[in-house]
C-alpha positions as CSV (number, residue, x, y, z in Angstrom):
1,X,21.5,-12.2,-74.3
2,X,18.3,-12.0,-72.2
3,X,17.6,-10.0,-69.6
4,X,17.5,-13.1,-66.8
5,X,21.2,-14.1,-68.5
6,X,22.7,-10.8,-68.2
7,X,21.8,-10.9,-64.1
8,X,23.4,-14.3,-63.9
9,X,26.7,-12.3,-64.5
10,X,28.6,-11.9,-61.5
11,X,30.6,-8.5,-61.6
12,X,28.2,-5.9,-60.7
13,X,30.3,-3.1,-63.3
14,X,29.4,-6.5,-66.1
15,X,25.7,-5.9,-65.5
16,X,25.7,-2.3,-65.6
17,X,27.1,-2.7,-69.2
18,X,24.6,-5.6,-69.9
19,X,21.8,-3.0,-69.1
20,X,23.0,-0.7,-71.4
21,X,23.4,-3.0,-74.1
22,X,19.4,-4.6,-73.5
23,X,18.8,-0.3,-74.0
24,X,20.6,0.1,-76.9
25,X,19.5,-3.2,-78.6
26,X,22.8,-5.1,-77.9
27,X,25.3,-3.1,-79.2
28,X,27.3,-0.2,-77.5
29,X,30.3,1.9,-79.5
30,X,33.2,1.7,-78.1
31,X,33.2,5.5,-76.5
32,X,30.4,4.5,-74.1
33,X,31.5,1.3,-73.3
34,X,35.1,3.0,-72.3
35,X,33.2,5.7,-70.4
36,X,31.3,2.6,-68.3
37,X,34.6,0.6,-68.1
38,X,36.3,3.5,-66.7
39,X,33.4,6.3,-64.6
40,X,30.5,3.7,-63.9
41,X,30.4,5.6,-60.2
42,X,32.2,3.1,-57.6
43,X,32.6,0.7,-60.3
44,X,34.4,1.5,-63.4
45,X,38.4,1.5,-63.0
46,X,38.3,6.2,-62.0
47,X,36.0,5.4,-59.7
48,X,37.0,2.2,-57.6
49,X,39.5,2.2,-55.2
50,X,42.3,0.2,-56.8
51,X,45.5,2.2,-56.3
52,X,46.4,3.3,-59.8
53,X,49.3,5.6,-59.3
54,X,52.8,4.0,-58.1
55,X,56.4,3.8,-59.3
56,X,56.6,0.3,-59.2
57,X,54.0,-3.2,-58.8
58,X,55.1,-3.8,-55.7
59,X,53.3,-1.2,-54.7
60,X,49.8,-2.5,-55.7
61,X,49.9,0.4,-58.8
62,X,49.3,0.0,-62.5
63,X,51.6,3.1,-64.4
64,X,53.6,5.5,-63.0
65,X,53.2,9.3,-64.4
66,X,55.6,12.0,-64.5
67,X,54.8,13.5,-61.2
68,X,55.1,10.1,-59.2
69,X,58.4,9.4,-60.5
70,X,60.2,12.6,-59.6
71,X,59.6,16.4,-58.2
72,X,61.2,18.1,-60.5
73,X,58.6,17.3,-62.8
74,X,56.2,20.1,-60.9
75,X,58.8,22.1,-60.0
76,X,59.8,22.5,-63.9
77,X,56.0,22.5,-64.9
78,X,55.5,25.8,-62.2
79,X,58.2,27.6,-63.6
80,X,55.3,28.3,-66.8
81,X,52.8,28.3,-64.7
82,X,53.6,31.1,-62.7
83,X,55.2,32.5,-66.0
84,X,51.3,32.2,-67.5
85,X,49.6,33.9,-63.7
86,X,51.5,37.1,-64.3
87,X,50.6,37.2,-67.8
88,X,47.3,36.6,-67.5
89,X,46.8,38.5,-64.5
90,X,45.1,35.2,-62.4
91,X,45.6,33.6,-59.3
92,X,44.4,30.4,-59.9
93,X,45.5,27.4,-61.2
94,X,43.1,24.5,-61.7
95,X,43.9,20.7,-62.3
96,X,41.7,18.4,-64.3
97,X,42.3,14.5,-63.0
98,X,44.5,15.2,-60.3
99,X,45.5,11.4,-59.3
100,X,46.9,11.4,-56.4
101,X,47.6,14.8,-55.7
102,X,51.3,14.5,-56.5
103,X,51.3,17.1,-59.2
104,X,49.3,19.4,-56.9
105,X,51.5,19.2,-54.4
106,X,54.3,19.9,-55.9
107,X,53.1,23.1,-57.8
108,X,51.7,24.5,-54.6
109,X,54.8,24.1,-53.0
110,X,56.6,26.0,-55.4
111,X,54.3,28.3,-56.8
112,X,54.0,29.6,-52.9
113,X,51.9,32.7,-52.3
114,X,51.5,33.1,-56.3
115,X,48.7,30.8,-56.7
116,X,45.3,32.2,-54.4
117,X,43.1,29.0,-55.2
118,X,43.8,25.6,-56.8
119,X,41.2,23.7,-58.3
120,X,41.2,20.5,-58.7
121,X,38.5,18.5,-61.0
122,X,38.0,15.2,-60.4
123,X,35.3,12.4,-60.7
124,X,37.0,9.9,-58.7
125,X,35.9,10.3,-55.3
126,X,38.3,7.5,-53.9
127,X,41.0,9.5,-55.7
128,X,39.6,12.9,-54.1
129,X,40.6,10.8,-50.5
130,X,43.8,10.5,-51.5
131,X,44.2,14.1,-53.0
132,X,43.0,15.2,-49.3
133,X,45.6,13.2,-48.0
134,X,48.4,14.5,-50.5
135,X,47.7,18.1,-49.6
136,X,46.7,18.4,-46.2
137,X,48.7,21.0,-45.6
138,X,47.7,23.3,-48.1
139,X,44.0,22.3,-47.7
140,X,43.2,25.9,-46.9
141,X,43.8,26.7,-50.2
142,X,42.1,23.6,-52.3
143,X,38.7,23.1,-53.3
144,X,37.4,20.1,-55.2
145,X,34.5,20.3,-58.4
146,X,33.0,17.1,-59.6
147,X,32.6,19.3,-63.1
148,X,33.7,22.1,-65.0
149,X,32.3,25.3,-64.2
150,X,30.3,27.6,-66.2
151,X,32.7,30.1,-66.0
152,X,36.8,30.2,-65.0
153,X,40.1,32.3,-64.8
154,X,43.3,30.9,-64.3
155,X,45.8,28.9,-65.3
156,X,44.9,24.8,-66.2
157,X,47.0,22.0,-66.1
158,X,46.2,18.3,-67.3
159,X,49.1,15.7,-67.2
160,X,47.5,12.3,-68.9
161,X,43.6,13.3,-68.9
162,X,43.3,13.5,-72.6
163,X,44.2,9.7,-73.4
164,X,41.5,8.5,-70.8
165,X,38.6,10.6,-72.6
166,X,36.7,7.7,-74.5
167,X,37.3,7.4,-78.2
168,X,35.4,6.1,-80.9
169,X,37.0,3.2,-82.8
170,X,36.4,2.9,-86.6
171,X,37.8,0.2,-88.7
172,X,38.0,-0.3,-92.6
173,X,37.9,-3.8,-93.7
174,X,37.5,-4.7,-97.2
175,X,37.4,-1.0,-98.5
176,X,34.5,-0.2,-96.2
177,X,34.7,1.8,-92.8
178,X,32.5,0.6,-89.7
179,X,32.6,1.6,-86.3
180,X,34.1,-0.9,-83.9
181,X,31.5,-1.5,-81.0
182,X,31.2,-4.2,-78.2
183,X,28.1,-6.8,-77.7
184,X,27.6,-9.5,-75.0
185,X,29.5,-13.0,-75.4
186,X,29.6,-15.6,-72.8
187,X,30.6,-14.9,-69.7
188,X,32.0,-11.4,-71.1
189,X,32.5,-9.3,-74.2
190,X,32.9,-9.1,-77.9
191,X,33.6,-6.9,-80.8
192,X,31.2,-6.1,-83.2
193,X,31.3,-3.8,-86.3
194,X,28.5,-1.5,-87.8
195,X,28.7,0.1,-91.2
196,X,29.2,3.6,-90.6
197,X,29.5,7.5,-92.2
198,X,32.2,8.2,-89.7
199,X,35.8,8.7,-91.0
200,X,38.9,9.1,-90.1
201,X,40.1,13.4,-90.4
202,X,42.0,12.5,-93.2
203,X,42.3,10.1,-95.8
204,X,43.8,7.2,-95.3
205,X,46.2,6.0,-98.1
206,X,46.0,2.6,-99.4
207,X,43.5,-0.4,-99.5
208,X,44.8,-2.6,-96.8
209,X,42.4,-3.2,-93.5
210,X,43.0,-0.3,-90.8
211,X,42.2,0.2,-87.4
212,X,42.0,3.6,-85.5
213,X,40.7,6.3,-83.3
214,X,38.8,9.6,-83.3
215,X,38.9,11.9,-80.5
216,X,35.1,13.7,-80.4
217,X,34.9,13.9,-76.6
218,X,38.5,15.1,-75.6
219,X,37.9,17.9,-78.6
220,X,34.5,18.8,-77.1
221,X,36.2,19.3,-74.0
222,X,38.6,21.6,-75.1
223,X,36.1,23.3,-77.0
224,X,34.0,23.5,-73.5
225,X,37.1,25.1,-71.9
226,X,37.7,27.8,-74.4
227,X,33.9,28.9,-73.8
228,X,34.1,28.9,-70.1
229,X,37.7,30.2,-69.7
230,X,37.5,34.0,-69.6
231,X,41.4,34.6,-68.7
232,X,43.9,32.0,-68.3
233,X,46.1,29.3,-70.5
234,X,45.9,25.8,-70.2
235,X,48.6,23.4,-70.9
236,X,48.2,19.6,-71.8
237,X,50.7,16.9,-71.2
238,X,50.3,13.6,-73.2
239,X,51.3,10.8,-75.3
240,X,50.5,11.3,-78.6
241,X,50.9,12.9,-81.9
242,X,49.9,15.1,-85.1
243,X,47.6,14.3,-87.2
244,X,50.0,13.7,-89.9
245,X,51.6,11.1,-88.1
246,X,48.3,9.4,-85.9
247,X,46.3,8.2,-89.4
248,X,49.5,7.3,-91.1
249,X,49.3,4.3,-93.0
250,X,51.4,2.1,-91.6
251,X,50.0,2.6,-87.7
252,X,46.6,0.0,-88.7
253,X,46.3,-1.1,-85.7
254,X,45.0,1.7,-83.2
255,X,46.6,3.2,-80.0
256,X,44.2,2.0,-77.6
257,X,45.8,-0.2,-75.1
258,X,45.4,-0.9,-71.6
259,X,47.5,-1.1,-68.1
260,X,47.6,-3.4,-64.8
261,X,50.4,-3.7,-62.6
262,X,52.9,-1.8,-64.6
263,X,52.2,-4.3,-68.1
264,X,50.2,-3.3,-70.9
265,X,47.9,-5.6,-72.9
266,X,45.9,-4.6,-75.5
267,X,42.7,-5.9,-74.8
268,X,40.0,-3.5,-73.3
269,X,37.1,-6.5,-73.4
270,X,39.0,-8.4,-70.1
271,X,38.9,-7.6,-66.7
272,X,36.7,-4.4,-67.2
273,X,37.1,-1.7,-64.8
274,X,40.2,-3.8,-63.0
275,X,42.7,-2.0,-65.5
276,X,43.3,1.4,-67.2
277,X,42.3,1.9,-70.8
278,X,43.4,4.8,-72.9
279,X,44.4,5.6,-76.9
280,X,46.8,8.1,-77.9
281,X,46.0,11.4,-78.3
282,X,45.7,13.2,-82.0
283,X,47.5,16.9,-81.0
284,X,45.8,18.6,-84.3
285,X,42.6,17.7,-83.1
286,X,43.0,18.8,-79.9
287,X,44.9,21.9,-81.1
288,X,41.9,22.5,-83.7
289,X,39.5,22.1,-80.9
290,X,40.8,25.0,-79.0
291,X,41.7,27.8,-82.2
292,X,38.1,26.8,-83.2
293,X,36.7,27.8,-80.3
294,X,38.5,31.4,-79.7
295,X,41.9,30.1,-77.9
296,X,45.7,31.2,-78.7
297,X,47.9,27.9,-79.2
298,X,51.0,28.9,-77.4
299,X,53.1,26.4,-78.7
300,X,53.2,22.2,-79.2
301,X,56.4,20.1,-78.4
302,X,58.1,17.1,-76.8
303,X,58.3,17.1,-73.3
304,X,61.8,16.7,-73.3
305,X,62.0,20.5,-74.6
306,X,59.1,21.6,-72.4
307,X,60.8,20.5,-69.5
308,X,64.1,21.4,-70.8
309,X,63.2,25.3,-71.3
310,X,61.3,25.7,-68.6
311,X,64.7,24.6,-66.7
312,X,65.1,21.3,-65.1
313,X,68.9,20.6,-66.1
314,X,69.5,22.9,-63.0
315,X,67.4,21.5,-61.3
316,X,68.3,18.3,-61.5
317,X,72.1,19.0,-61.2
318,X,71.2,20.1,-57.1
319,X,69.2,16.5,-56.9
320,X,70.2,13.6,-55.6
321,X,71.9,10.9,-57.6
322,X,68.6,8.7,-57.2
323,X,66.5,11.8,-58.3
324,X,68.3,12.6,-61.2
325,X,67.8,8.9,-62.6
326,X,64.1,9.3,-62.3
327,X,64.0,12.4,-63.8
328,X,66.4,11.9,-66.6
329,X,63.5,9.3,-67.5
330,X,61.1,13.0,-68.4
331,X,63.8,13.8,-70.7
332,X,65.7,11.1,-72.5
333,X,63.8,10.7,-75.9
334,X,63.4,6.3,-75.2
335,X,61.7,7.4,-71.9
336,X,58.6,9.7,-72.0
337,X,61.0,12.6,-73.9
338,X,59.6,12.2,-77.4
339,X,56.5,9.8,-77.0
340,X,55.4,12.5,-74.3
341,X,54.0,15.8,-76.1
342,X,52.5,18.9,-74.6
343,X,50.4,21.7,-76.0
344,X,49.8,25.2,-74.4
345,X,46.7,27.8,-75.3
346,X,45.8,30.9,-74.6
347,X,42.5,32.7,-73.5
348,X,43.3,36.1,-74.4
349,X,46.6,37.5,-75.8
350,X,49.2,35.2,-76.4
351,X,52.6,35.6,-75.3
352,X,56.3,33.5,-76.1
353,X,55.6,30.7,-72.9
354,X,58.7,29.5,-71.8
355,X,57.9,26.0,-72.4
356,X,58.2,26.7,-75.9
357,X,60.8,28.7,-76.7
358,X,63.3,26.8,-78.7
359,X,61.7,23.7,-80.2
360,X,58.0,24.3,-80.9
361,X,56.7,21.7,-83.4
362,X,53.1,23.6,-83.9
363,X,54.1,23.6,-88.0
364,X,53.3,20.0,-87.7
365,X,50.0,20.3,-86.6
C-alpha cells in the first residue's frame, strides 16, 4: 500500500497503524500492532471513550471483571492488603489500570484510615473521568500517574492488567517457527509471518503446526517494578496459567482473543480499537520476572482459594441473596474460580500472606 492509499482509509486509529507500517516497511509484529489497537492516545480501545466495564450489554459494556460484579471482591482482596501494609510497614497502596475505579473504591472503603495514599496508574484518561467520578469522596486521598515512578513503597494491586500487555505471537508451521505480524489488506488488515530466532520458553513437543504467545513486555514490567519498589508486595489477579500447562502441546492455537458487548471473537484484525484484545497470561514467566529481579514470590493460586482464605464465605453469608450469586461466580471453579489465578511478591522479607495459606500452587511454576 501507498502512502496516498493508506489516507483514503477512513478510521483515523486505521491510518495511525498504516503510518507505522509505511515506517517499518509494511510489516508490524503483533506486540506493536496490539499496543496501537489498544493505547494509540484517544484512539486505540484504553484510550477512547467506549464504556468497557459493565455487568451486562445492556449497559453499553464489553466484559465484566471481578470488582464490577460484586463488593466482596475488594472487601476480600483488602483483608491481604492491609495484612501486607503492616508487614511491610507502608501506607500506600497503588493500582495499575484501575477501570472504573470500582476496585478502588471498594478497598478504600474498607482499608479506612490504613491506607495514607492510593495510587492509581492509568493511561486512559477517559477512564481517569470515570475513576474521579467513582471516588469522589475519597478524592483527598487519590492521586493519578500516567507512568510508573522511579521509585515506590507500598502495597500494588493489578486485577486483569497483565493479559492486556501486548504479546508477541510466534507460530511453527511446517517444522519452522516465525513470528506472526500484521500487513495492510484492503480496506483493513492481514497476517503475515516472518522467519524468526524467537521461541517459545520451552520446547514444544511434537511436529504438528502450533500457534502461541510470549509475554516480553508484561515480564519487563514486573522486572521494572521490582527495581523501583523499595518496600511493598504486589499481588496480580489474572487468567492464565504455568508454563507447564500454557506451551502444552495440545493448546496450538494461542490465547489471544478479543471482547465486545459481552461476546468473544477471536479475531484482533476487525474493528480495531472498538473491542478489547488480550492473551492469557504465562504465571512462570511472570513469577520468573520478579525472583529475577530481587522480589519474594509470596505464593501462586486459583482465585477461588485466594478469595477463600482471605475470607469471603463470611462475607458472603451477611450479603444479600442477589449478592451472593454474583459472588459465588469469584469462586465456583466454571466461573472465574480456577481459570482466574493470582500471584503475590515481596519487596523485602517475605511472610505466610493470607491469600495463600492453604492451596498455593507455586510448585507448578
Amino acid at each position: 500500500m501507498n502512502l496516498e492509499q493508506g489516507a483514503q482509509r477512513a478510521n483515523p486509529l486505521t491510518r495511525i497503524i498504516d503510518a507505522a507500517l509505511q515506517r517499518d516497511g509494511g510489516w508490524l509484529p503483533f506486540d506493536r500492532f496490539m499496543a496501537l489497537a489498544l493505547y494509540a492516545p484517544g484512539l486505540g480501545y484504553y484510550a477512547n471513550a467506549s464504556r468497557k466495564f459493565g455487568r451486562m450489554p445492556s449497559s453499553g459494556s464489553d466484559f465484566v471483571t471481578a470488582p464490577e460484579l460484586t463488593p466482596l471482591f475488594g472487601r476480600a482482596l483488602a483483608v491481604q492488603v492491609a495484612e501486607a501494609l503492616e508487614k511491610t510497614g507502608t501506607g500506600e497502596v497503588w493500582e495499575f489500570g484501575a477501570g472504573s475505579g470500582a476496585l478502588a473504591l471498594q478497598l478504600l472503603d474498607a482499608l479506612g484510615e490504613r491506607v495514607v495514599r492510593y495510587r492509581i496508574v492509568d493511561l486512559s484518561g477517559t477512564l481517569r473521568e470515570r475513576q474521579q467520578q467513582t471516588l469522589a469522596r475519597h478524592a483527598a486521598k487519590v492521586e493519578w500517574l500516567s507512568e510508573l515512578p522511579e521509585s515506590m513503597n507500598g502495597v500494588v494491586v493489578g486485577n486483569e492488567v497483565l493479559d492486556a500487555m501486548p504479546v508477541q505471537l510466534l507460530a511453527r508451521s511446517g517444522g519452522r517457527w516465525f513470528e506472526r505480524g500484521v500487513v495492510a489488506h484492503g480496506d483493513g488488515f492481514a497476517w503475515s509471518d516472518r522467519p524468526t530466532e524467537l521461541r517459545p520458553p520451552v520446547e514444544i513437543e511434537g511436529e504438528h503446526d502450533y500457534l502461541t504467545e510470549i509475554h516480553p513486555q508484561a515480564e519487563a514490567f514486573i522486572a521494572t517494578l521490582a527495581d523501583r519498589l523499595g518496600r511493598g508486595a504486589a499481588f496480580f489477579f489474572d487468567y492464565g496459567f504455568p508454563e507447564s500447562e500454557y506451551y502444552h502441546p495440545q493448546r496450538h492455537m494461542g490465547t489471544v482473543m478479543c471482547h465486545r458487548g459481552h461476546q468473544a471473537d477471536g479475531d484482533p484484525l476487525s474493528d480495531v480499537g472498538e473491542k478489547d484484545i488480550t492473551a492469557h497470561v504465562n504465571f512462570t514467566g511472570i513469577a520468573l520476572a520478579g525472583q529475577n529481579a530481587g522480589l519474594e514470590v509470596l505464593g501462586y493460586c486459583n482465585q477461588a482459594r485466594f478469595l477463600l482464605n482471605a475470607g469471603i464465605l463470611p462475607m458472603m453469608e451477611e450479603a444479600s441473596l442477589a449478592e451472593r450469586s454474583m459472588a459465588a461466580r469469584l469462586v465456583h471453579e466454571h466461573e472465574m474460580g480456577e481459570l482466574f489465578k493470582v500471584v503475590g511478591f515481596a519487596a523485602g522479607e517475605a511472610w505466610d500472606a493470607i491469600g495463600f495459606t492453604q492451596g498455593d500452587r507455586s510448585h507448578t511454576l
